[in-house]
Backbone as ProteinMPNN parsed JSONL, in Angstrom:
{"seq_chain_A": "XXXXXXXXXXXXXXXXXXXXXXXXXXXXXXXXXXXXXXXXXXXXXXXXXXXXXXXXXXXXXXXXXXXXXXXXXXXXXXXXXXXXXXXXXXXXXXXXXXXXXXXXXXXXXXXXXXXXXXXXXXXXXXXXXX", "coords_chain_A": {"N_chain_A": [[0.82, -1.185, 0.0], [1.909, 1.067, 0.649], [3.995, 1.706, -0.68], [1.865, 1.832, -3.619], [1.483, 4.162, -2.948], [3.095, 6.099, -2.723], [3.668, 5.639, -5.506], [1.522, 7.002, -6.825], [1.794, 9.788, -5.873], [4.238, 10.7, -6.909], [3.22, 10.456, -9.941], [1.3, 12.138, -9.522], [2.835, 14.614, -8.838], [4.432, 14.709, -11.441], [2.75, 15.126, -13.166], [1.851, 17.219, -12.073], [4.029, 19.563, -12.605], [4.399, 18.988, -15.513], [1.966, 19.97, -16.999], [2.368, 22.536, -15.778], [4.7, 23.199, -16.805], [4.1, 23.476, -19.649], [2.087, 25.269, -19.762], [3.402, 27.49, -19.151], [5.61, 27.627, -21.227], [3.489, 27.833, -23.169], [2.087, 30.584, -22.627], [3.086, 33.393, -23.767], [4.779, 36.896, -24.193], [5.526, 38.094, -25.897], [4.176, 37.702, -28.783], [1.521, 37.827, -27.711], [1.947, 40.658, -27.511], [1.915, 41.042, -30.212], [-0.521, 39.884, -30.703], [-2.23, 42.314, -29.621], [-2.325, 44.082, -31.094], [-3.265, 43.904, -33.121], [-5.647, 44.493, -35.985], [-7.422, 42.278, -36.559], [-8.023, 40.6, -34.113], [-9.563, 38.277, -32.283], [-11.857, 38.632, -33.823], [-12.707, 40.411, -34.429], [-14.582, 43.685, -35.964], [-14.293, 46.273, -36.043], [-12.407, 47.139, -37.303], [-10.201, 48.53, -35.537], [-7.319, 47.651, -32.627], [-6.789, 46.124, -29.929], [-4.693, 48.052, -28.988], [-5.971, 50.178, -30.159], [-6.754, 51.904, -28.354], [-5.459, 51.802, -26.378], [-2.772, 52.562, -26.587], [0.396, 51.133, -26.752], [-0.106, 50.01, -24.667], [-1.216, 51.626, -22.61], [-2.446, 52.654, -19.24], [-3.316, 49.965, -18.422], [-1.546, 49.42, -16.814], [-1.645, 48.13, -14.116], [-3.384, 45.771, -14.445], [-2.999, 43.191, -14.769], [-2.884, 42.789, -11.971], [-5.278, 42.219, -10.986], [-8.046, 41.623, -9.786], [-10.968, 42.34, -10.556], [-12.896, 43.848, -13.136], [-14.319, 46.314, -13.966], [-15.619, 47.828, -17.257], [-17.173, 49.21, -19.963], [-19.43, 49.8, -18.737], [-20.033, 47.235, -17.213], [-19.273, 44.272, -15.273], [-16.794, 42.426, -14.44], [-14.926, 39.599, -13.677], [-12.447, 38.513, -13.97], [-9.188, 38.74, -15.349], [-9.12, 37.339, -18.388], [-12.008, 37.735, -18.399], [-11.972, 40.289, -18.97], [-10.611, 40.95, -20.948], [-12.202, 39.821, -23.203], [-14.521, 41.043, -22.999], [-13.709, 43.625, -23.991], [-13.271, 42.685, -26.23], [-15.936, 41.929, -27.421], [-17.179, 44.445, -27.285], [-15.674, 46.228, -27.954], [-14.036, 46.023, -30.229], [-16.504, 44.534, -31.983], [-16.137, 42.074, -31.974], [-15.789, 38.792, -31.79], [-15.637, 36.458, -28.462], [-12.773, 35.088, -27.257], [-11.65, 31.876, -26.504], [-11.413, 31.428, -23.044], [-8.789, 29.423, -22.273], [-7.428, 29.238, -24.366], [-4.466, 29.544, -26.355], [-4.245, 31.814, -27.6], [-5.38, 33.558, -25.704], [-3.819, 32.873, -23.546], [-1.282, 34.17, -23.909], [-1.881, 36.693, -24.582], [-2.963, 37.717, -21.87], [-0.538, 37.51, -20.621], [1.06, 39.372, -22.154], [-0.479, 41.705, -20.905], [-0.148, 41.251, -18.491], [2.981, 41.752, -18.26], [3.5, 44.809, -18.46], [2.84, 45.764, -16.469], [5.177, 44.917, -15.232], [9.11, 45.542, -13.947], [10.573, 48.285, -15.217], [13.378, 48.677, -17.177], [14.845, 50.778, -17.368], [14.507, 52.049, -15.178], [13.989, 50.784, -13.149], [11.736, 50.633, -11.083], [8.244, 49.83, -10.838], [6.11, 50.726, -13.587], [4.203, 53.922, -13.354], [0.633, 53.801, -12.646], [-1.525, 54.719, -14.912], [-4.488, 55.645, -14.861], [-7.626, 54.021, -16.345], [-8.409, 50.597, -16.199]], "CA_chain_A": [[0.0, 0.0, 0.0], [2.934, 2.281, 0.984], [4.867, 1.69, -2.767], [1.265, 2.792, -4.207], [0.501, 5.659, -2.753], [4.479, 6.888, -2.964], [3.596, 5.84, -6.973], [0.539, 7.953, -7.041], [2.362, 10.827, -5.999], [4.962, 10.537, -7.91], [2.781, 10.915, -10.918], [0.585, 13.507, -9.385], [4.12, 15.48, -9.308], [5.178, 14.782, -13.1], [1.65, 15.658, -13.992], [1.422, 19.003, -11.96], [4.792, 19.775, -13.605], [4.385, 18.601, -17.24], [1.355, 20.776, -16.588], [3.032, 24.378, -15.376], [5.74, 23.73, -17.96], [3.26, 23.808, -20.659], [1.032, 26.91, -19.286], [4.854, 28.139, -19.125], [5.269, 27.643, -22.725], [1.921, 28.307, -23.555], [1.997, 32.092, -22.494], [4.504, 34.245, -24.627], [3.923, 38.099, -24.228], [5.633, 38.453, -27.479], [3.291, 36.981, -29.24], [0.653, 38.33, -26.952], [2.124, 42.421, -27.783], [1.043, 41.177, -31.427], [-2.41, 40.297, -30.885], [-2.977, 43.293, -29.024], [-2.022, 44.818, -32.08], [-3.683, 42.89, -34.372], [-6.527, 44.415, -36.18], [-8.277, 40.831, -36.919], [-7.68, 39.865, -32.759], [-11.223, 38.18, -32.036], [-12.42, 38.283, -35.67], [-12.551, 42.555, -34.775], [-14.862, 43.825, -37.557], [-14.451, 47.833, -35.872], [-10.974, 47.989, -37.883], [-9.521, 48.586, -34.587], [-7.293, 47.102, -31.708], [-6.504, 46.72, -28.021], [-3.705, 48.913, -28.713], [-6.285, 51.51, -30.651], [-7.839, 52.292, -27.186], [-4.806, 51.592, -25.291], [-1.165, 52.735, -26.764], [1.487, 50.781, -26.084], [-0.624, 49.549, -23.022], [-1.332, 52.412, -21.736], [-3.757, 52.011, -18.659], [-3.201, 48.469, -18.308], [-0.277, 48.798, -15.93], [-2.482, 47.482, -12.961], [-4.378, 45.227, -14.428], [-1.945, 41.702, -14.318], [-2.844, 42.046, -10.502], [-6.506, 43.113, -10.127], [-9.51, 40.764, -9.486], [-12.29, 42.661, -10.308], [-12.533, 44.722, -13.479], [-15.061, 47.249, -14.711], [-15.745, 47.815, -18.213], [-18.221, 49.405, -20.065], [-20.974, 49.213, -17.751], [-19.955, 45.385, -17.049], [-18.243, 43.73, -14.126], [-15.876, 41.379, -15.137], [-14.177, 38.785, -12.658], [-11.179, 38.064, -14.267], [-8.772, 39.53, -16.834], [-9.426, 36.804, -19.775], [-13.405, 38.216, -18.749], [-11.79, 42.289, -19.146], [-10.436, 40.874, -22.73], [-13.385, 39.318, -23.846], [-15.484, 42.093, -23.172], [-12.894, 44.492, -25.065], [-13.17, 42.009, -27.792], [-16.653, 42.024, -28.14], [-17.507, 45.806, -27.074], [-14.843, 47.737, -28.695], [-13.331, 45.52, -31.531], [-17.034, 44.297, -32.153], [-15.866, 40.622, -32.762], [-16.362, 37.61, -31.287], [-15.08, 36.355, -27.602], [-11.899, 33.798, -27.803], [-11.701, 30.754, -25.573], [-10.297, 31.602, -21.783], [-8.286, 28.49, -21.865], [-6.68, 29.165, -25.316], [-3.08, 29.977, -26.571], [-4.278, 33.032, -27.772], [-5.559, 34.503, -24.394], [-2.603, 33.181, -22.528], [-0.215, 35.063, -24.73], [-1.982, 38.618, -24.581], [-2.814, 37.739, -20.932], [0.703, 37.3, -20.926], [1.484, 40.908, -22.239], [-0.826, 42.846, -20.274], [0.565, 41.472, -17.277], [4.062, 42.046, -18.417], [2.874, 45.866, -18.368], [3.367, 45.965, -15.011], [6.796, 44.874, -14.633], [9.788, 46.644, -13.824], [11.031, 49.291, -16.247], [14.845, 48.345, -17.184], [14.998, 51.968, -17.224], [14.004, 53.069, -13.446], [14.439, 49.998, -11.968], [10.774, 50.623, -10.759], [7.011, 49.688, -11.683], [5.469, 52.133, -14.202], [2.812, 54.322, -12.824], [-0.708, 53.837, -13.213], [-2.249, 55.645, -16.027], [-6.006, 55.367, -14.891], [-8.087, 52.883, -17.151], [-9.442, 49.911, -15.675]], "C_chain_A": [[0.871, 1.259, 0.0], [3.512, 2.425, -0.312], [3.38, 2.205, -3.409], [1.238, 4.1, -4.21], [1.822, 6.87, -2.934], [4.097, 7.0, -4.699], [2.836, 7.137, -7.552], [1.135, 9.256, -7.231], [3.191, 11.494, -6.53], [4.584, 11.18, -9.283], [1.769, 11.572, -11.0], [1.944, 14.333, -9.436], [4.453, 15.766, -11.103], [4.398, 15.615, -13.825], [1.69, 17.367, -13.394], [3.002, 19.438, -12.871], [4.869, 19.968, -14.795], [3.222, 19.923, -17.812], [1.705, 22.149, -16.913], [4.258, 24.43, -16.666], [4.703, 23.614, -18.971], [2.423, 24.827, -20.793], [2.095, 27.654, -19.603], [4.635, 28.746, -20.405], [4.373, 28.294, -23.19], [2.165, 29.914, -23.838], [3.26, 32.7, -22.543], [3.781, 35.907, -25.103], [4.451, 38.646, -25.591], [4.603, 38.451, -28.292], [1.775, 37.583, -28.592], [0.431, 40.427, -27.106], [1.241, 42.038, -29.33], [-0.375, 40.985, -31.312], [-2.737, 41.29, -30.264], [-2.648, 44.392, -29.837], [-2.632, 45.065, -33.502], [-5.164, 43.358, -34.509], [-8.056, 43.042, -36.313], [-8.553, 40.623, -35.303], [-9.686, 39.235, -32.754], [-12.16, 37.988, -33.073], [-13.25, 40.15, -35.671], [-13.355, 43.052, -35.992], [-14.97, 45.539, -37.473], [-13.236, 48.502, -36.628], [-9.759, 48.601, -36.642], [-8.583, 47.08, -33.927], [-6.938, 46.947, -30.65], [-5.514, 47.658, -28.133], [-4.714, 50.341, -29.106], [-6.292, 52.549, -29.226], [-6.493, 52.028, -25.879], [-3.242, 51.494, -25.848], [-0.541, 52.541, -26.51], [1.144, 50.503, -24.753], [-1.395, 50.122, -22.332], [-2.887, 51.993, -21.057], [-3.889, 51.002, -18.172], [-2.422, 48.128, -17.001], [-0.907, 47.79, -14.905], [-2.997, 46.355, -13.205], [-3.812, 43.595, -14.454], [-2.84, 41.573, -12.553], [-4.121, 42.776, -9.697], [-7.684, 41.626, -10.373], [-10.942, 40.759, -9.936], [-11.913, 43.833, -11.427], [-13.969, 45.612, -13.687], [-15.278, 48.157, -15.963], [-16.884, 48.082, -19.187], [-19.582, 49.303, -19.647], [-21.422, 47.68, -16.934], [-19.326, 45.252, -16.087], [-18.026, 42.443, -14.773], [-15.136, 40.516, -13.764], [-13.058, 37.917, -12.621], [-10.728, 39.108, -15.494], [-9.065, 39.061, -18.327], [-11.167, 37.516, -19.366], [-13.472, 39.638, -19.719], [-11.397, 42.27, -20.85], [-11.601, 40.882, -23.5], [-14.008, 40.309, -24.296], [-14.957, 43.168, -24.164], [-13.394, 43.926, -26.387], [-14.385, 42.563, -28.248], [-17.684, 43.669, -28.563], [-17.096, 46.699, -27.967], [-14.817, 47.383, -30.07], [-14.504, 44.757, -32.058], [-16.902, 42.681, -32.992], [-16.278, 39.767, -31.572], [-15.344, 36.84, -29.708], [-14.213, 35.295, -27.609], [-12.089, 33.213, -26.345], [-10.865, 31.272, -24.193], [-9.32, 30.861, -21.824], [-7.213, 28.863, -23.249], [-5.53, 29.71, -25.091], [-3.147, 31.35, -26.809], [-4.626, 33.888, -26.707], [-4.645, 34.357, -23.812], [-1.706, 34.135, -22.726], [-0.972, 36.734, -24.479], [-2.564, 38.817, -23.12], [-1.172, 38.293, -20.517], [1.206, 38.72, -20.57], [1.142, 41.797, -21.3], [-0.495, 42.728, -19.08], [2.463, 41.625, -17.384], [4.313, 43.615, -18.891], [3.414, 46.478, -17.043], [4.758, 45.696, -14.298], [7.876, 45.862, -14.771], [10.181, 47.178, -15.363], [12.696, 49.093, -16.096], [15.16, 49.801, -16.574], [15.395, 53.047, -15.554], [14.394, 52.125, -12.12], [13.246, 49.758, -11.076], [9.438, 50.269, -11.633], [6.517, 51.302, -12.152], [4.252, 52.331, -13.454], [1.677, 54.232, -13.394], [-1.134, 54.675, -13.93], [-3.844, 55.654, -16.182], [-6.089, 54.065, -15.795], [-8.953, 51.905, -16.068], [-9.177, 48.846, -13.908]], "O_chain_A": [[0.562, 2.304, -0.572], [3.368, 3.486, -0.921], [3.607, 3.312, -3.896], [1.049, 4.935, -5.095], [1.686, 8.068, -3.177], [4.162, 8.093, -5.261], [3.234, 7.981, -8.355], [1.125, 9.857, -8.306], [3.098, 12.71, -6.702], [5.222, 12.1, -9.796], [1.182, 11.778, -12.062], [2.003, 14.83, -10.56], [4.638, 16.817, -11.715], [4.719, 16.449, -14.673], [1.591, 18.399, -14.059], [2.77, 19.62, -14.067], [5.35, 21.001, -15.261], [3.477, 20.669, -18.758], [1.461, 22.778, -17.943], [4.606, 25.433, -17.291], [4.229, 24.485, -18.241], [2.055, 25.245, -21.891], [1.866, 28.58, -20.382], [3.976, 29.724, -20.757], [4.555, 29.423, -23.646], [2.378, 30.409, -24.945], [4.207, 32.636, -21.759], [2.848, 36.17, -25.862], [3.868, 39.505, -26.254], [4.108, 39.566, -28.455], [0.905, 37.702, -29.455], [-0.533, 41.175, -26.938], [0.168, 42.576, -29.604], [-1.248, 41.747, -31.727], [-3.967, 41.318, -30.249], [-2.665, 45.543, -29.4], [-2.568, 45.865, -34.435], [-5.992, 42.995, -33.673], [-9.273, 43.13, -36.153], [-9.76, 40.4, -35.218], [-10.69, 39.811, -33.173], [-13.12, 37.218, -33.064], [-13.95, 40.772, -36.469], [-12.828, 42.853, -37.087], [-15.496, 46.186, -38.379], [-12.965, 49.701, -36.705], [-8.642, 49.024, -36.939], [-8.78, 45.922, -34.296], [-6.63, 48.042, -30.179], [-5.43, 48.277, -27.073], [-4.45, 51.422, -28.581], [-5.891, 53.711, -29.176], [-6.704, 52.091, -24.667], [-2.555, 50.504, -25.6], [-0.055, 53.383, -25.755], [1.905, 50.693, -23.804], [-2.183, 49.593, -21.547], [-3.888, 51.473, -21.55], [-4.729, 50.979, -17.273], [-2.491, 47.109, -16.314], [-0.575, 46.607, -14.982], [-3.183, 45.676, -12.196], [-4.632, 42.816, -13.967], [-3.282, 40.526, -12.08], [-4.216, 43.423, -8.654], [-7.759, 40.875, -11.346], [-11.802, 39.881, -9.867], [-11.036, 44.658, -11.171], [-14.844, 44.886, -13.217], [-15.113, 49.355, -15.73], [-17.664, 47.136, -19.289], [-20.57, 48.802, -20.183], [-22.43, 47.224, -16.394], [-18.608, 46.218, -15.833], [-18.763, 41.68, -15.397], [-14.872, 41.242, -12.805], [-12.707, 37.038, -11.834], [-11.366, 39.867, -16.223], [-9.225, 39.829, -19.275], [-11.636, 37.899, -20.438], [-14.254, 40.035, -20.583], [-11.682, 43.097, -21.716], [-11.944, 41.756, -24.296], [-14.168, 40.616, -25.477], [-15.683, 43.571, -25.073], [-13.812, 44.552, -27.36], [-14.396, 43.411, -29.14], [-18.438, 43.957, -29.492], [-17.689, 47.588, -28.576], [-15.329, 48.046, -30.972], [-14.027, 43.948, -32.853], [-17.337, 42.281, -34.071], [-16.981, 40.095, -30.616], [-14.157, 36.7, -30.001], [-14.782, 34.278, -28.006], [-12.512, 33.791, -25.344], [-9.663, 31.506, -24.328], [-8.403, 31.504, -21.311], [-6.026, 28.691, -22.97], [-5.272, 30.289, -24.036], [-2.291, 32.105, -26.35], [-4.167, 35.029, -26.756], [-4.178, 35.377, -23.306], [-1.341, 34.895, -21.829], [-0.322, 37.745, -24.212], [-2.757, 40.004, -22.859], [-0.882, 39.437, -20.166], [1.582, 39.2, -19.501], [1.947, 42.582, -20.799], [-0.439, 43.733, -18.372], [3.082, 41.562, -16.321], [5.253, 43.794, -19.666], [4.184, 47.401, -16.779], [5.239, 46.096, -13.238], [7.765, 46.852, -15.495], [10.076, 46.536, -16.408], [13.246, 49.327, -15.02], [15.654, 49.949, -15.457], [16.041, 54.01, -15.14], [14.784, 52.312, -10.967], [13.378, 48.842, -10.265], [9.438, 50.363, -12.86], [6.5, 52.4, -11.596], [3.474, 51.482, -13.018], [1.559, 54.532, -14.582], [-1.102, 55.768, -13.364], [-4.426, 55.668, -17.267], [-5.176, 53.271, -16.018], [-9.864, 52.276, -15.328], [-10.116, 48.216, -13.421]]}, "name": "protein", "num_of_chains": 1, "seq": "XXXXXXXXXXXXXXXXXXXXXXXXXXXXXXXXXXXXXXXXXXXXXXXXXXXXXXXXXXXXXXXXXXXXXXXXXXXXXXXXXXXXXXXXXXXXXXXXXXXXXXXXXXXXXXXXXXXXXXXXXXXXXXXXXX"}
């Protein structure tokens, strides 16, 4: 019984691992700056995109480490919700999958917004928004 339950765990370990390195992977803010760039993002039919409404981020800094957003008249309860709603509000397209490659990645970005500034050595200041 003792050699199972050591097995079990074992390959509850590999799995949470195999796991986090693949979410890892997964979310690339490179990749994540382009769709928020990307007229098409969402299937967008306003000709816009997250950058129209938000320059180089701006606004965003905060939002990697907030809970609770507010958005056109909407409460949102996550950040893939605060996308969505962008998507389908602003960029009048269609809402992408929470779970996908494509939300991790511009998740990704907007919380890499908030990190330090090579520059200052400090987090950039909030610029209002959401």
């Amino acid at each position: 019984m003792l050699r199972s339950r050591k097995t079990t765990m074992m390959l509850y370990a590999v799995a949470a691992s195999v796991l986090a390195s693949s979410v890892a992977l997964a979310a690339d803010a490179a990749k994540g700056k382009a769709l928020f760039k990307d007229l098409h993002f969402g299937g967008g039919t306003a000709g816009r995109s997250c950058n129209s409404c938000h320059p180089e981020g701006k606004g965003l800094e905060n939002a990697g480490v907030k809970k609770e957003f507010h958005i056109m008249g909407k409460k949102q309860q996550s950040l893939e919700e605060a996308v969505n709603t962008c998507i389908e509000m602003a960029l009048k397209g269609k809402p992408i999958d929470p779970k996908s490659a494509d939300m991790a990645n511009i998740v990704a970005y907007i919380k890499s917004l908030g990190a330090k500034s090579p520059e200052s050595g400090k987090n950039r200041p909030a610029a209002g928004g959401y």
